[in-house]
C-alpha positions in Angstrom: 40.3 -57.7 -144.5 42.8 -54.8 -144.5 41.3 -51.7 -145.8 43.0 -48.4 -146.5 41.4 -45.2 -146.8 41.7 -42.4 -149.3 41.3 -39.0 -149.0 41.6 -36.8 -152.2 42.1 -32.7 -153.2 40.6 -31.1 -149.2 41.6 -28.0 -150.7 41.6 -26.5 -147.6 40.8 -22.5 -148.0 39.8 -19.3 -145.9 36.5 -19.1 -147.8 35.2 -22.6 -146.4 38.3 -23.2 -143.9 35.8 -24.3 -140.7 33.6 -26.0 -142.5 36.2 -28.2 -144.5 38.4 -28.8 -140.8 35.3 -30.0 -139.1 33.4 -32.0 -141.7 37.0 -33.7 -142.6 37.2 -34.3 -139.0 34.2 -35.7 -138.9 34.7 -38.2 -141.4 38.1 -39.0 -139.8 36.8 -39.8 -136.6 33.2 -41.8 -138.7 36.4 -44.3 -139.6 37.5 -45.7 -136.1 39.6 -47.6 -136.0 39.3 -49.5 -139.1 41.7 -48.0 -141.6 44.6 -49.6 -141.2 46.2 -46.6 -143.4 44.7 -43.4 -144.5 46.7 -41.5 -147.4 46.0 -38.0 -148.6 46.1 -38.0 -152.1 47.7 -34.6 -152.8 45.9 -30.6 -152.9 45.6 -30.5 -149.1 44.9 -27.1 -149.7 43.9 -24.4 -152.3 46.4 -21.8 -152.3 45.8 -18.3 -150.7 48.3 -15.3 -152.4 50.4 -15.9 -148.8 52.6 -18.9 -148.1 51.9 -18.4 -144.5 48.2 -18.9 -144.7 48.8 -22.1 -147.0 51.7 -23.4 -143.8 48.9 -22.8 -141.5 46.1 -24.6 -143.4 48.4 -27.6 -144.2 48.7 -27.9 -140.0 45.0 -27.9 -139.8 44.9 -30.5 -142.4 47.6 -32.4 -140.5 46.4 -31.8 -137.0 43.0 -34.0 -138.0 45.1 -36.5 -139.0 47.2 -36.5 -135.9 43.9 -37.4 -133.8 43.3 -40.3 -135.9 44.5 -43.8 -134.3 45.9 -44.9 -137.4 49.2 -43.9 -139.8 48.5 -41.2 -142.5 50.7 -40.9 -145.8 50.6 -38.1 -147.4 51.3 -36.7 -151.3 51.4 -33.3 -153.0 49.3 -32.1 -155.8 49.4 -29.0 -157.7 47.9 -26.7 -155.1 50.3 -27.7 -152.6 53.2 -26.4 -154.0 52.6 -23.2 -155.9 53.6 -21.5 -152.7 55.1 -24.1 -150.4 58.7 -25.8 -151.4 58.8 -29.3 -150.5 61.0 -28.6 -147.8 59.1 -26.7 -145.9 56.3 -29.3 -146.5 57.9 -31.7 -145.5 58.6 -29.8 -142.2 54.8 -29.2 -142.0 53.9 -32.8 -142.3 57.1 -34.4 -141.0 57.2 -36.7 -143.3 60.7 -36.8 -145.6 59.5 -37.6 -148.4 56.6 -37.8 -150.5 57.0 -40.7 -152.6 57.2 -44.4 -151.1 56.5 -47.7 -150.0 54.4 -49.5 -147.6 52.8 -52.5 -146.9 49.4 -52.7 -145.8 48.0 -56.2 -144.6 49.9 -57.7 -147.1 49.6 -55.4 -150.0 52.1 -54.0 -151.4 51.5 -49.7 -151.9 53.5 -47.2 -154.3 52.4 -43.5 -153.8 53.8 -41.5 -155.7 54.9 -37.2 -155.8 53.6 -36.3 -159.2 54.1 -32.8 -158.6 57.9 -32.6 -160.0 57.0 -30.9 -163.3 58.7 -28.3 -165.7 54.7 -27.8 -167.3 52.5 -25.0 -166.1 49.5 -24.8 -164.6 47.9 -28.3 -163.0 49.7 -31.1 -165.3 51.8 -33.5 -163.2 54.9 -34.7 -163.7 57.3 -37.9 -162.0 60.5 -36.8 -164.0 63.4 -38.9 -164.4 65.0 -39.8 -161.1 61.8 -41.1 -159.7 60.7 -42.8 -162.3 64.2 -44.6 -162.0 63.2 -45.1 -158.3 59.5 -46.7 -159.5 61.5 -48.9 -161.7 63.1 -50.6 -158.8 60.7 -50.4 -156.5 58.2 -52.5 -158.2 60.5 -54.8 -159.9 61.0 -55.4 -155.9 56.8 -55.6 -155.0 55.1 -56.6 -158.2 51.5 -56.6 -157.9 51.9 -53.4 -156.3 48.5 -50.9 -155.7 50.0 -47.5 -156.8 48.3 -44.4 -155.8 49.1 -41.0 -157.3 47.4 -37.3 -157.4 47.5 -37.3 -161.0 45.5 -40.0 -162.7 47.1 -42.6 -165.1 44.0 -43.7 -166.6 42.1 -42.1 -168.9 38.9 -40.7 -168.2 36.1 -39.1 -170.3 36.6 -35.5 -169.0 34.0 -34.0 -172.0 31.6 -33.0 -168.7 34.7 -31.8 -166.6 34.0 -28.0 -165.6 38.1 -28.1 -164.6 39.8 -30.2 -167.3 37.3 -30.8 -170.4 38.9 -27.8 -172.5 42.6 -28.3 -171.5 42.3 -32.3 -170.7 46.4 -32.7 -170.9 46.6 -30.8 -167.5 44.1 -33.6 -166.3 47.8 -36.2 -166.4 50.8 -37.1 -165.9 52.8 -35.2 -168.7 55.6 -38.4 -168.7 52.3 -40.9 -168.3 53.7 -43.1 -171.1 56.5 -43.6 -169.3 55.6 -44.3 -166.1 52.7 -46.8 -167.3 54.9 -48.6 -169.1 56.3 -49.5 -165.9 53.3 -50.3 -164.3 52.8 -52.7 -167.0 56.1 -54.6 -166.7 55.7 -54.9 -163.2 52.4 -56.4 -163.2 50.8 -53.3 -161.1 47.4 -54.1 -159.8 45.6 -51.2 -160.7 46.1 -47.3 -159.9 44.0 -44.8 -157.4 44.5 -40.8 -157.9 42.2 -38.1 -157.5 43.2 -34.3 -159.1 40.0 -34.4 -161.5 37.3 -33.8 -159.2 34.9 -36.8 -160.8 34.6 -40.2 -159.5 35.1 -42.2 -162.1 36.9 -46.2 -163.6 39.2 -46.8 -166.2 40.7 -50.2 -167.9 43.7 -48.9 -169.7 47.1 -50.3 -170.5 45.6 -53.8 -169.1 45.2 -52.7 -165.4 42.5 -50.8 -163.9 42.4 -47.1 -162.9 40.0 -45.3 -160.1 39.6 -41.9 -159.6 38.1 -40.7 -156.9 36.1 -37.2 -156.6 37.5 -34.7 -154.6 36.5 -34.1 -150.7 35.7 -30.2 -151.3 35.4 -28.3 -154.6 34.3 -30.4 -157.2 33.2 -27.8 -159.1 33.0 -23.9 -158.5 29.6 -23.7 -157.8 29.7 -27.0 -155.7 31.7 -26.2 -152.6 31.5 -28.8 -150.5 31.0 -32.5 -151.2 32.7 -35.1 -148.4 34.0 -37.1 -150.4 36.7 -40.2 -149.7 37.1 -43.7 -150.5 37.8 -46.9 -148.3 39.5 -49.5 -150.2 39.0 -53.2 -149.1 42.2 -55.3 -150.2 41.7 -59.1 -151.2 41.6 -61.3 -153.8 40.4 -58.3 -156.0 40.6 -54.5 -154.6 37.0 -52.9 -153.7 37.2 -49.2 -153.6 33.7 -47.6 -151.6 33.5 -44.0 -152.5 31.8 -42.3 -149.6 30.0 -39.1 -148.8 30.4 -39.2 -144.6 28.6 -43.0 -144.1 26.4 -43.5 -147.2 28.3 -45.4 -150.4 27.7 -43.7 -153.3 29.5 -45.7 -156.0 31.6 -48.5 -156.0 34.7 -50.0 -158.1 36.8 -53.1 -158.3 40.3 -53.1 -158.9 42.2 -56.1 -160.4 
């Protein structure tokens, strides 16, 4: 069955750079050949006060990717673009854009760029024109997977160290919005990452994923490995991994 892997918030950083590159190498490479698509699901790095050391961590972010033997899609979270514009981004990851669509074994995907907000801080935000764009491309591939950084589910974030005070800066600020199209198109379910938990959600009639992030779940907790391979079938089976070992596991749909 095709399977797709998932790799949420690397914040790649000076204080853990070598560590990050090689253990996310590491995990790339665990993969083989299997993935038949790997998407990064936004914060490839955490932002340094110089927009030349953030250029230079998104290439080593990249360059791991670029030794993997299968395509690798990637979207923007928060982090990404305090410092970076999307056009130099896009440069960095030459990729044009950073919302899409793609097929995979069948399967129709929607990732998303939820980092075209007017809030500050981490809250996410599609805006208008691509939420016209999501409008038509799922009345074209209903039944579509959508992945996004931001979640649209909701989650209980009453434990979160990051978002359990200020939980609106946890989503999408036009949510409503966009999972009202979601819902008319018969989406199969959502995958994000941005909160830094693991976690499942049944709301608006479609399930919800969130997968915990691959370093800096918490401040004290540096380092945790974490990605997900999803299995795409009848239902969708999402693994979330820490290197081999499956420490939790979700269905979709």
């Amino acid at each position: 069955m095709p399977q797709v892997a998932i790799f949420p918030d690397i914040h790649l950083r000076s204080e853990h750079a070598d560590r990050i590159a090689s253990e996310l190498r590491e995990a790339v490479s665990g993969l083989g050949d299997r993935p038949d698509h790997a998407f990064v699901l936004g914060d490839l790095i955490q932002e340094a006060d110089d927009p030349d050391v953030d250029a230079a961590h998104v290439e080593t972010v990249r360059e791991v990717f670029d030794d993997a033997p299968f395509p690798t899609t990637y979207l923007l979270g928060n982090h990404d673009v305090e410092n970076l514009g999307h056009d130099r981004l896009s440069d960095l990851l030459d990729q044009d854009q950073f919302y899409g669509t793609c097929e995979v074994g069948g399967q129709a995907v929607v990732f998303l760029d939820s980092t075209h907000t007017r809030a500050a801080g981490a809250r996410g935000e599609l805006g208008s024109d691509q939420r016209e764009w999501l409008d038509r491309a799922l009345a074209d591939r209903p039944g579509s997977l959508v992945l996004c950084h931001h979640p649209f589910g909701n989650f209980d974030l009453s434990g979160n160290v990051w978002f359990s005070e200020y939980p609106e800066r946890a989503y999408l600020y036009d949510r409503k919005e966009a999972l009202r199209l979601l819902d008319d198109a018969d989406a199969r379910g959502t995958i994000s990452g941005h909160i830094h938990q693991s976690g499942f959600s049944t709301f608006h009639g479609m399930s919800h994923v969130s997968v915990n992030a691959f370093s800096k779940e918490t401040p004290e907790k540096a380092f945790t490995g974490t990605y997900g391979v999803v299995t795409i079938g009848d239902g969708i089976d999402v693994d979330v991994r820490v290197r081999d070992r499956t420490e939790t596991s979700f269905v979709v749909d």
